[in-house]
N, CA, C, O and CB atoms as a CASP TS submission, in Angstrom:
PFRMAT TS
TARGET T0000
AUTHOR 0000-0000-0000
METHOD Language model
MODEL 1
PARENT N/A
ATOM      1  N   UNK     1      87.483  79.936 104.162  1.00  0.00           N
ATOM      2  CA  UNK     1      88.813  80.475 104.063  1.00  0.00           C
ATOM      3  C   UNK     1      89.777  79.478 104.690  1.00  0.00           C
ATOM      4  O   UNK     1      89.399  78.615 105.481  1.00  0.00           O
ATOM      5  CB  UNK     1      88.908  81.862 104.743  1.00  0.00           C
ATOM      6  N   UNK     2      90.925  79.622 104.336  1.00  0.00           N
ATOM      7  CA  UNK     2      92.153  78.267 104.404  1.00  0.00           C
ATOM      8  C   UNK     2      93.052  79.754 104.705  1.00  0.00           C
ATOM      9  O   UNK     2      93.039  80.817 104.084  1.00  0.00           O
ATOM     10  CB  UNK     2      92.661  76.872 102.505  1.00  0.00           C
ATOM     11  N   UNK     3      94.120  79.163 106.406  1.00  0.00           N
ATOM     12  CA  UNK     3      95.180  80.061 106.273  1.00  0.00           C
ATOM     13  C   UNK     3      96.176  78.747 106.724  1.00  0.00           C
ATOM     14  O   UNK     3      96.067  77.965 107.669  1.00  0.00           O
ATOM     15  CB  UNK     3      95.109  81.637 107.287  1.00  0.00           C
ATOM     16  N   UNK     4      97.392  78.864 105.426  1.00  0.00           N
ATOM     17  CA  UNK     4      98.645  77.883 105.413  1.00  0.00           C
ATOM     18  C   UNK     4      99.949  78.596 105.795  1.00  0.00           C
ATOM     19  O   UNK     4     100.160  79.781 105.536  1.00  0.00           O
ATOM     20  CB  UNK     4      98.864  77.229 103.933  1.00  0.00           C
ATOM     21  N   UNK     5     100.863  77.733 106.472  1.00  0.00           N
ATOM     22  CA  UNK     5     101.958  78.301 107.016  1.00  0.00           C
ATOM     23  C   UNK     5     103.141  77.440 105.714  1.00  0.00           C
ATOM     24  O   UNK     5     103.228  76.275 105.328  1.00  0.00           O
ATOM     25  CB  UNK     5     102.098  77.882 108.969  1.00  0.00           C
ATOM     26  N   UNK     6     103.801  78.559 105.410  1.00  0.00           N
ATOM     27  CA  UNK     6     105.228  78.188 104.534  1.00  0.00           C
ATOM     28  C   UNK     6     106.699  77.854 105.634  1.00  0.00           C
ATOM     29  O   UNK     6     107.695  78.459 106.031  1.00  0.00           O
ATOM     30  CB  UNK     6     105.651  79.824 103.401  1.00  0.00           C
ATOM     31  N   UNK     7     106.042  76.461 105.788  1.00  0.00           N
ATOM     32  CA  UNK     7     107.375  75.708 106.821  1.00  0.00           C
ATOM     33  C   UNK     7     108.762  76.427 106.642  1.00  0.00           C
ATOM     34  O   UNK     7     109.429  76.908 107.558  1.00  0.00           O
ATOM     35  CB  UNK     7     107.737  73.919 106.337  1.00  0.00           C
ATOM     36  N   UNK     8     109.122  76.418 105.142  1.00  0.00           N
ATOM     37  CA  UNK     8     111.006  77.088 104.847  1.00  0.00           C
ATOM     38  C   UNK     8     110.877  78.425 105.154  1.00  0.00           C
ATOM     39  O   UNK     8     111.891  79.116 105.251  1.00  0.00           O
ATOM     40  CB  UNK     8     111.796  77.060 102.995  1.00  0.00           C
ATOM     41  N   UNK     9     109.840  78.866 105.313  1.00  0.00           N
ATOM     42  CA  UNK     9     110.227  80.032 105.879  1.00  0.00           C
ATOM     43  C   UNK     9     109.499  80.600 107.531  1.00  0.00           C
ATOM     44  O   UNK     9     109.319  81.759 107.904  1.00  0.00           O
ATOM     45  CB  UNK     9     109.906  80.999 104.685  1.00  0.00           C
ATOM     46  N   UNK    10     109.279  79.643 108.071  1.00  0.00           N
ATOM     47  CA  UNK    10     108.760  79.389 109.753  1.00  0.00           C
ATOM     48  C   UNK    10     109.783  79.300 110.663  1.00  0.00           C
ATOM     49  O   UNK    10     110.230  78.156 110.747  1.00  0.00           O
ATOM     50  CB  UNK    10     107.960  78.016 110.039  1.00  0.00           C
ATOM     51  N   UNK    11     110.386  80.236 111.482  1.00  0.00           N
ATOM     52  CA  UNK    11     111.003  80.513 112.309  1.00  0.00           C
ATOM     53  C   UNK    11     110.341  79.647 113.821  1.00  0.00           C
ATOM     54  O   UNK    11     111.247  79.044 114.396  1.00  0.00           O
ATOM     55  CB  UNK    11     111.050  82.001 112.166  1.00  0.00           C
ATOM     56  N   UNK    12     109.470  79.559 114.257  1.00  0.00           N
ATOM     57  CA  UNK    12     108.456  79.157 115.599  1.00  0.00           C
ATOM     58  C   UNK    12     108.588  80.460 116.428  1.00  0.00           C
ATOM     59  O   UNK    12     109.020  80.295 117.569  1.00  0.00           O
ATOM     60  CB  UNK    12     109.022  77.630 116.653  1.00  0.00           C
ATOM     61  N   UNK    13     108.196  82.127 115.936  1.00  0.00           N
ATOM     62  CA  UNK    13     108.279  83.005 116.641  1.00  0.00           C
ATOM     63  C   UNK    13     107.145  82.759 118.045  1.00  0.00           C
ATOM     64  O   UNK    13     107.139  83.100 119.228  1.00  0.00           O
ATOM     65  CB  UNK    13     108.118  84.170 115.713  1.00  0.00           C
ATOM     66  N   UNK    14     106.408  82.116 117.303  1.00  0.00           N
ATOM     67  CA  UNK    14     105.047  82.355 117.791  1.00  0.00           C
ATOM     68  C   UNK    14     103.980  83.478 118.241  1.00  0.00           C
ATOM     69  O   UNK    14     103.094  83.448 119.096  1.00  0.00           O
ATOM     70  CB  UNK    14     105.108  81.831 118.566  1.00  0.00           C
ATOM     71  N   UNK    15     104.311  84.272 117.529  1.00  0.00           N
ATOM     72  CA  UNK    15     103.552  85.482 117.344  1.00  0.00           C
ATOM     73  C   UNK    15     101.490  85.063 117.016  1.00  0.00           C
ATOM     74  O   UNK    15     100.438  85.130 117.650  1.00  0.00           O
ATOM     75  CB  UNK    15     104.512  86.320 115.777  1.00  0.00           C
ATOM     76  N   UNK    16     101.867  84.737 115.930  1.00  0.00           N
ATOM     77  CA  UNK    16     100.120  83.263 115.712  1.00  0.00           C
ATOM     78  C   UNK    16      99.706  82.553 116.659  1.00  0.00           C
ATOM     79  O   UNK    16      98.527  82.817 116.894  1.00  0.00           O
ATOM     80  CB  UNK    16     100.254  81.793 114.708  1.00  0.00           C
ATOM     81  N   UNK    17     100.137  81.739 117.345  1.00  0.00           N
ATOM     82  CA  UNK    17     100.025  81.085 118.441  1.00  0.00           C
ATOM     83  C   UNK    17      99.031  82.618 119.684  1.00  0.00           C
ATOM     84  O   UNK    17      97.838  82.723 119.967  1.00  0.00           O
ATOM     85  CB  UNK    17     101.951  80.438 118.870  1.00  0.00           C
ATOM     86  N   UNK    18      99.684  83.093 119.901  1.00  0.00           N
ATOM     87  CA  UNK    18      99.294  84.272 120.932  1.00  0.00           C
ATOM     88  C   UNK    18      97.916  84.724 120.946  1.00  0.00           C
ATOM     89  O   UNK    18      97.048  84.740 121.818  1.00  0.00           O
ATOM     90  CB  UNK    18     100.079  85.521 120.667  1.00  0.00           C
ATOM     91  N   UNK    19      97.981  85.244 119.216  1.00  0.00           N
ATOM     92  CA  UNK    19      96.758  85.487 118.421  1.00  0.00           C
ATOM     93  C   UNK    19      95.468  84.390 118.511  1.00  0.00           C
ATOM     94  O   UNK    19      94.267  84.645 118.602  1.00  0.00           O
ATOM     95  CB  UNK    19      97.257  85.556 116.956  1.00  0.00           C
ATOM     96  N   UNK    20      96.168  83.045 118.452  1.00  0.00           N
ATOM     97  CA  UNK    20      95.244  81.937 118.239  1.00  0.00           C
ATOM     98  C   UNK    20      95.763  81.019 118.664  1.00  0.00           C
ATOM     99  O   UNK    20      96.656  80.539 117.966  1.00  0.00           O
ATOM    100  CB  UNK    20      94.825  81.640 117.060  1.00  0.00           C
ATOM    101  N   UNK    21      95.434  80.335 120.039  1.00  0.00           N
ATOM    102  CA  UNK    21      96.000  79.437 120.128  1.00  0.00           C
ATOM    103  C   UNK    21      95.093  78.084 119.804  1.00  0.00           C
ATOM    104  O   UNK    21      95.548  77.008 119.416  1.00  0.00           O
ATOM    105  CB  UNK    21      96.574  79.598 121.274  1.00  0.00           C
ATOM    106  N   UNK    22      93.829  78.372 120.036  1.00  0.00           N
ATOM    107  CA  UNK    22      93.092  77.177 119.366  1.00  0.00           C
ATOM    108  C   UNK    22      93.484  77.115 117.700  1.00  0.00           C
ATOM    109  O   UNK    22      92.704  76.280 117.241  1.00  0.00           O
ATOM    110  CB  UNK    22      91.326  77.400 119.587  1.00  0.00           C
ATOM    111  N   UNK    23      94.212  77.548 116.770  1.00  0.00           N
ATOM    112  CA  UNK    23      94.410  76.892 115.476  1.00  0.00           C
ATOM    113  C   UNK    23      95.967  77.188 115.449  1.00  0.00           C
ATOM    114  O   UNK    23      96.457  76.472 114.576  1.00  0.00           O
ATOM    115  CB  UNK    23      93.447  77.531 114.127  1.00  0.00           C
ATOM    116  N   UNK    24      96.807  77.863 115.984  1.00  0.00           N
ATOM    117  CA  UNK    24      98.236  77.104 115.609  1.00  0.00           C
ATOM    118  C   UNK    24      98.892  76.847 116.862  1.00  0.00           C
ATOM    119  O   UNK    24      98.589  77.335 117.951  1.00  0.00           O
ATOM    120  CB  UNK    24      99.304  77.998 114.642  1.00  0.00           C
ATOM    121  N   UNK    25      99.680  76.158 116.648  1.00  0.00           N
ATOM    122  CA  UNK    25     100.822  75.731 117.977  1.00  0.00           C
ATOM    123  C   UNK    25     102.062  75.424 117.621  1.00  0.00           C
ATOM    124  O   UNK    25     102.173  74.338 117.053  1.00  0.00           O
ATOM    125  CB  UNK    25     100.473  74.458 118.821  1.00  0.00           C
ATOM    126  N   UNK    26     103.306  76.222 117.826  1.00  0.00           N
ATOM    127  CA  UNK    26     104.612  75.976 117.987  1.00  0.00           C
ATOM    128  C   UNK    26     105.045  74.834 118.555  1.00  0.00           C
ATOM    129  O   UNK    26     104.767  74.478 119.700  1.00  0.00           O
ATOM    130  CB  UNK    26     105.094  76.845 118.578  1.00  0.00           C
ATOM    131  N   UNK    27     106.010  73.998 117.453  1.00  0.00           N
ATOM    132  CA  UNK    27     106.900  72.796 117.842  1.00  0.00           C
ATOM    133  C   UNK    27     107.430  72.967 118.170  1.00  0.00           C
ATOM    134  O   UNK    27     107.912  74.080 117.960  1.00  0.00           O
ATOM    135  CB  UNK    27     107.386  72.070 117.426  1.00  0.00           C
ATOM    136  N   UNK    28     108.180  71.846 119.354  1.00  0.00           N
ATOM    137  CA  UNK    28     109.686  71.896 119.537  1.00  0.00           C
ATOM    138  C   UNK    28     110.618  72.682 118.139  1.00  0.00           C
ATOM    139  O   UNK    28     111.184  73.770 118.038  1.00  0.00           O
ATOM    140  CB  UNK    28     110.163  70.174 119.734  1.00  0.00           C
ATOM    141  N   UNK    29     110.513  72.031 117.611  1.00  0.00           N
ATOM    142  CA  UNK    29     111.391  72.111 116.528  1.00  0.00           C
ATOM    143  C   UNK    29     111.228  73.422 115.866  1.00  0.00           C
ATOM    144  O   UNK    29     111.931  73.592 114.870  1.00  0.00           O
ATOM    145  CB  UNK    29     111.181  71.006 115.592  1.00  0.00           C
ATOM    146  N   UNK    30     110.717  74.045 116.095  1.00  0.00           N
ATOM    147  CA  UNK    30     110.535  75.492 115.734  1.00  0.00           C
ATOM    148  C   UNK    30     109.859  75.970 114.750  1.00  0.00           C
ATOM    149  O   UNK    30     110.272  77.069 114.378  1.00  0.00           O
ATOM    150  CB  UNK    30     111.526  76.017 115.541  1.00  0.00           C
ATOM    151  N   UNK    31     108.697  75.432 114.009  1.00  0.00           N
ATOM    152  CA  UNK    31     107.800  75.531 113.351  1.00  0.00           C
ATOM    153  C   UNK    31     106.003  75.210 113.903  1.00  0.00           C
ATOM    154  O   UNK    31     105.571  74.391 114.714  1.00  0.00           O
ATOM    155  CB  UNK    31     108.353  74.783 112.408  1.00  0.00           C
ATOM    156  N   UNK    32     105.316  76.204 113.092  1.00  0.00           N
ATOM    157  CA  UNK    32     104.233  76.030 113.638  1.00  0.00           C
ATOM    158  C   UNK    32     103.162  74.751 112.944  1.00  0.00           C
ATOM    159  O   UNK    32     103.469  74.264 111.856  1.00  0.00           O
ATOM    160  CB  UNK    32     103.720  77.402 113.623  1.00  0.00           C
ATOM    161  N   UNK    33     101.989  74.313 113.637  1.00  0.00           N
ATOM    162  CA  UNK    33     101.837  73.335 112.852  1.00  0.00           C
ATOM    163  C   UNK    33     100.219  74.184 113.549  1.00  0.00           C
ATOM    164  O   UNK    33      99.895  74.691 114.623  1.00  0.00           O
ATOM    165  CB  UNK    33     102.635  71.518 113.026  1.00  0.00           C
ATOM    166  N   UNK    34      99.578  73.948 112.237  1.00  0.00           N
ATOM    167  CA  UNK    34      98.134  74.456 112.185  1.00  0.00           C
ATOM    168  C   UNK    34      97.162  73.343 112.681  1.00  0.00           C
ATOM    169  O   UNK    34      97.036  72.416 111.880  1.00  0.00           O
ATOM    170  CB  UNK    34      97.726  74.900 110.664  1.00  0.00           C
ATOM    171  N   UNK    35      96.601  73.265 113.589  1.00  0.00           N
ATOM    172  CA  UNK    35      95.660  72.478 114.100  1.00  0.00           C
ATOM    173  C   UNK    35      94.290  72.158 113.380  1.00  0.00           C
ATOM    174  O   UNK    35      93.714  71.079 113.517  1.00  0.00           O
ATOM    175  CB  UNK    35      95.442  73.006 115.233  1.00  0.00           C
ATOM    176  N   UNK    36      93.646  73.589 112.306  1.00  0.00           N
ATOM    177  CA  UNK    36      92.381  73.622 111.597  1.00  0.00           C
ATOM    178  C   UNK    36      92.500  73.959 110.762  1.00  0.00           C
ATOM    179  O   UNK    36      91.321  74.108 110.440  1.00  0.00           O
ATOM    180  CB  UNK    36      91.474  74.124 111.896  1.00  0.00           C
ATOM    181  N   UNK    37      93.327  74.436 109.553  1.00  0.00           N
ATOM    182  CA  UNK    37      93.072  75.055 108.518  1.00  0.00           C
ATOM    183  C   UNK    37      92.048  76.125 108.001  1.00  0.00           C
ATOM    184  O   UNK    37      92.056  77.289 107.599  1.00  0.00           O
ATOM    185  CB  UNK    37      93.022  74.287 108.000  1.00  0.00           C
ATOM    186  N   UNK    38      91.259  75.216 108.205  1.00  0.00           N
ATOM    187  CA  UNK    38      89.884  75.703 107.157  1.00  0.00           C
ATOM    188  C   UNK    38      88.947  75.892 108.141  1.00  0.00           C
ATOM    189  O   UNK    38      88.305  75.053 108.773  1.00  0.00           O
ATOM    190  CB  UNK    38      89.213  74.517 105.916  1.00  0.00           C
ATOM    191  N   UNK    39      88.937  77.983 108.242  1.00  0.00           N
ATOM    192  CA  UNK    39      88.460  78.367 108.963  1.00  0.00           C
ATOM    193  C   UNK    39      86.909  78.859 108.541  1.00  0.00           C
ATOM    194  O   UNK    39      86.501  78.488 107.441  1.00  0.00           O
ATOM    195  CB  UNK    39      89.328  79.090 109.391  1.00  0.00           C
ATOM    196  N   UNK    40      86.024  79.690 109.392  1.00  0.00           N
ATOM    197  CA  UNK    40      85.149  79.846 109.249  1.00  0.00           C
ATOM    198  C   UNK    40      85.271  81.458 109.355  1.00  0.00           C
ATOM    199  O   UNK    40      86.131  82.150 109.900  1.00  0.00           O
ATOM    200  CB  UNK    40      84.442  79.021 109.945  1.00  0.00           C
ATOM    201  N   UNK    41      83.797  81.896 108.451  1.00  0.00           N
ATOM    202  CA  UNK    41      83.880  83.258 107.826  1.00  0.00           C
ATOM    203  C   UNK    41      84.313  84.386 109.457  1.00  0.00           C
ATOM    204  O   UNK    41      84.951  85.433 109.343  1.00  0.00           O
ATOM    205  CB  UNK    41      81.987  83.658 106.880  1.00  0.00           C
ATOM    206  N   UNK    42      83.875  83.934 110.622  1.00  0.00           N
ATOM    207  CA  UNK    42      83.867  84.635 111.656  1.00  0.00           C
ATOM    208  C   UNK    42      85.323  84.914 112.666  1.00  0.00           C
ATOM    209  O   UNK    42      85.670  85.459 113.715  1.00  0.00           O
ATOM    210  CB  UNK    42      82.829  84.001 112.293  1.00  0.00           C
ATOM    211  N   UNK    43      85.881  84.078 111.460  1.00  0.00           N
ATOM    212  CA  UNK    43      87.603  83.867 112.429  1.00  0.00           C
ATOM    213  C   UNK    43      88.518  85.027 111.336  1.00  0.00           C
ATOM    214  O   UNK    43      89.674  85.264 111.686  1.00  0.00           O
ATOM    215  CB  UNK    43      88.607  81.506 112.294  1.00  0.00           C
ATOM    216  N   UNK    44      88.172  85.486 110.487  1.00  0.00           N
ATOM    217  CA  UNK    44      88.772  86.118 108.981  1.00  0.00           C
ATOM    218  C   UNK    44      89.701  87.607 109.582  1.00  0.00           C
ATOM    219  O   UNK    44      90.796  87.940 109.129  1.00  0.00           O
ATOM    220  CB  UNK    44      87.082  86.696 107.621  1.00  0.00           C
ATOM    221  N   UNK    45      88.831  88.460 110.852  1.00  0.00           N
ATOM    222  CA  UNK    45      90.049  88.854 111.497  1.00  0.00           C
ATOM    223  C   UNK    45      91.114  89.044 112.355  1.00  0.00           C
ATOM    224  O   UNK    45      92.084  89.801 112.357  1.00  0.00           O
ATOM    225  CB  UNK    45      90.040  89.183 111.509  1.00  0.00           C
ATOM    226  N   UNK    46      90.705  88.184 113.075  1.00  0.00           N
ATOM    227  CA  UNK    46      92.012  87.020 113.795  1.00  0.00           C
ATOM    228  C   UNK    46      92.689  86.684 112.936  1.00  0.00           C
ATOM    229  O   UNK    46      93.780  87.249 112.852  1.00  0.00           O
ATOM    230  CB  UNK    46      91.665  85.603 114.465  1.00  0.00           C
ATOM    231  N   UNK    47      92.316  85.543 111.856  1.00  0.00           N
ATOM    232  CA  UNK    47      93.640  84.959 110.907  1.00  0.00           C
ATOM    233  C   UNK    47      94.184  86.157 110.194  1.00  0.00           C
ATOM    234  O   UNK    47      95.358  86.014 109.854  1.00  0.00           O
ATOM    235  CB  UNK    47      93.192  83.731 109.644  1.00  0.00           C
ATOM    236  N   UNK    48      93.660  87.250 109.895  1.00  0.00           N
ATOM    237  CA  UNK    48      94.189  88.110 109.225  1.00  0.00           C
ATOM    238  C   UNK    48      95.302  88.916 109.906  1.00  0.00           C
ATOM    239  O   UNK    48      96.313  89.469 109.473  1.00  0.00           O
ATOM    240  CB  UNK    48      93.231  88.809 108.785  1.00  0.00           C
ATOM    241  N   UNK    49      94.723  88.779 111.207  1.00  0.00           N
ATOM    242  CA  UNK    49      96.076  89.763 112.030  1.00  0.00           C
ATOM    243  C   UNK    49      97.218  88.681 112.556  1.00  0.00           C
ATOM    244  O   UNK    49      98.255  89.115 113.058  1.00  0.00           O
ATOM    245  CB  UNK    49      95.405  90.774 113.722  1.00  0.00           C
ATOM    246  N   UNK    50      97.016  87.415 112.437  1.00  0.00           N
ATOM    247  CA  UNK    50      98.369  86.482 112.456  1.00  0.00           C
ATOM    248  C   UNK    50      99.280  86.492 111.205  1.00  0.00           C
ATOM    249  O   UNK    50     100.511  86.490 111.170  1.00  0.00           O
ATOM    250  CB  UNK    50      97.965  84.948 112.639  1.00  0.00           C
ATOM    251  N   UNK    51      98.275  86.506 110.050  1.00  0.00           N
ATOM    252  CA  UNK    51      98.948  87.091 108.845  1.00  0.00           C
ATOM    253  C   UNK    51      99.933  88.010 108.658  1.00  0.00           C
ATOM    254  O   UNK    51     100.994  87.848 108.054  1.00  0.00           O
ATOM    255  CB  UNK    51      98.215  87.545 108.237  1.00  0.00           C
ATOM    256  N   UNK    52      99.322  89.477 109.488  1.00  0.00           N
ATOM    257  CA  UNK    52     100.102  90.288 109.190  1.00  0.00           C
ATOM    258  C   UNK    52     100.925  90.415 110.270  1.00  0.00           C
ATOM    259  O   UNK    52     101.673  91.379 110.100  1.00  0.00           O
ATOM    260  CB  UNK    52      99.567  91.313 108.768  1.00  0.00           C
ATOM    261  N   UNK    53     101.138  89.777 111.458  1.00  0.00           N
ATOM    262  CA  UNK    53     101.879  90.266 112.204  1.00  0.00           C
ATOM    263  C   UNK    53     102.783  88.988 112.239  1.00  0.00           C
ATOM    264  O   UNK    53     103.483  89.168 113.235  1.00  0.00           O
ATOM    265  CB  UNK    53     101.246  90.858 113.419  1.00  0.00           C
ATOM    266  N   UNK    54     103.095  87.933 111.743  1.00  0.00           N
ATOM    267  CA  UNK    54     104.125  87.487 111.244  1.00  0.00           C
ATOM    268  C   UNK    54     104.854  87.905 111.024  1.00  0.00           C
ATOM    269  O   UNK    54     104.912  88.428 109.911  1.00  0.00           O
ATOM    270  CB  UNK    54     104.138  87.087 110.638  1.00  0.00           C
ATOM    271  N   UNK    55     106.567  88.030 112.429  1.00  0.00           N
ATOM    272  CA  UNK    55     107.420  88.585 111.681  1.00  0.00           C
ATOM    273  C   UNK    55     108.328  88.201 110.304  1.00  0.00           C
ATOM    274  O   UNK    55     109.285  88.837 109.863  1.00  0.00           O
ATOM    275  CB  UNK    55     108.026  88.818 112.484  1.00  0.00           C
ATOM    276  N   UNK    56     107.871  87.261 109.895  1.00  0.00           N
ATOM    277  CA  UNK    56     109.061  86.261 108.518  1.00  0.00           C
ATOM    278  C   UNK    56     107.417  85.902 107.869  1.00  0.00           C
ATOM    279  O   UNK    56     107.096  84.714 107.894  1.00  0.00           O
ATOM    280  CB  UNK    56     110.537  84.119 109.294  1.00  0.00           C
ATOM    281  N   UNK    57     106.858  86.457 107.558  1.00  0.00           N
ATOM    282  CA  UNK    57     105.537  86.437 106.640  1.00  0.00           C
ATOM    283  C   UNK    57     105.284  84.982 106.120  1.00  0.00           C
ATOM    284  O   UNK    57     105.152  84.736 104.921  1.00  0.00           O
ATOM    285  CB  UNK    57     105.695  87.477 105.282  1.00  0.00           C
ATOM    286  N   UNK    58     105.234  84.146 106.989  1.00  0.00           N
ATOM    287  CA  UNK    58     104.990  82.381 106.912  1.00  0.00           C
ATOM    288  C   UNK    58     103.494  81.958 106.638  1.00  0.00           C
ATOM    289  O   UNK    58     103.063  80.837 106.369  1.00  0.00           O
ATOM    290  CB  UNK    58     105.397  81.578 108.494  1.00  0.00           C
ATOM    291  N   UNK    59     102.749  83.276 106.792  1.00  0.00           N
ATOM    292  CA  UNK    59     101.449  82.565 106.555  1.00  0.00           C
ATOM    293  C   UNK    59     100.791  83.220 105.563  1.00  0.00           C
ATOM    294  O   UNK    59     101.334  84.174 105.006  1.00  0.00           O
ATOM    295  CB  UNK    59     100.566  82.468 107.725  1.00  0.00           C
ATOM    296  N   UNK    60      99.703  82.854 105.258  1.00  0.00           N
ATOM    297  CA  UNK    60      99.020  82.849 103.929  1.00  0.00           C
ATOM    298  C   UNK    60      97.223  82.860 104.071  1.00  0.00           C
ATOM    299  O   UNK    60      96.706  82.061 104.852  1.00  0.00           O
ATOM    300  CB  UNK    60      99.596  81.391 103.107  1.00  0.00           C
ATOM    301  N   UNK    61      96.615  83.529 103.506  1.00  0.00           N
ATOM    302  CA  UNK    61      95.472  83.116 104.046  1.00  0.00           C
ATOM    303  C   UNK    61      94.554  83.492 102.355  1.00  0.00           C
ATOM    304  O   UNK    61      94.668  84.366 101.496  1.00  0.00           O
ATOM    305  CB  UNK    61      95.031  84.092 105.737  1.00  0.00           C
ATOM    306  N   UNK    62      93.614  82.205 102.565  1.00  0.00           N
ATOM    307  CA  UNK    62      93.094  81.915 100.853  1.00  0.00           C
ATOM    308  C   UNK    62      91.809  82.162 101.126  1.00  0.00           C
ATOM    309  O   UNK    62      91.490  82.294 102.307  1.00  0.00           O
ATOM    310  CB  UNK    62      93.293  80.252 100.026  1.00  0.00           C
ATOM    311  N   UNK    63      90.874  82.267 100.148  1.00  0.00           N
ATOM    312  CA  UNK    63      89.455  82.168 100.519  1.00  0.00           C
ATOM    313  C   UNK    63      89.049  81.016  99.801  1.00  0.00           C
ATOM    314  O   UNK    63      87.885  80.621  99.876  1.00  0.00           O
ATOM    315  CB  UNK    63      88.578  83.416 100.189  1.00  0.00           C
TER
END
């Protein structure tokens, strides 16, 4: 599974970050930048609850 962040619409709430800080981290600049992408089957509800608790729905998560 692959979870991607949609930069134009990335605020840097950091709500994800909290959730996970070993795979995303807030820039200065106010966007998050994903450290791993391409996660493993055992991370699916963690990334799923950064997913949904995105307040500006920036992330995405693929299988």
């Amino acid at each position: 599974m692959k979870v991607t962040v949609d930069l134009d619409r990335c605020t840097g709430h950091g709500v994800c970050e909290t959730i996970a800080d070993d795979v995303f981290e807030v820039l200065d600049e106010g966007t998050v930048r994903i450290l791993d992408p391409e996660r493993p089957e055992s991370d699916r509800e963690r990334m799923q609850q950064a997913v949904t608790q995105c307040p500006v729905a920036a992330l995405r998560l693929t299988d």
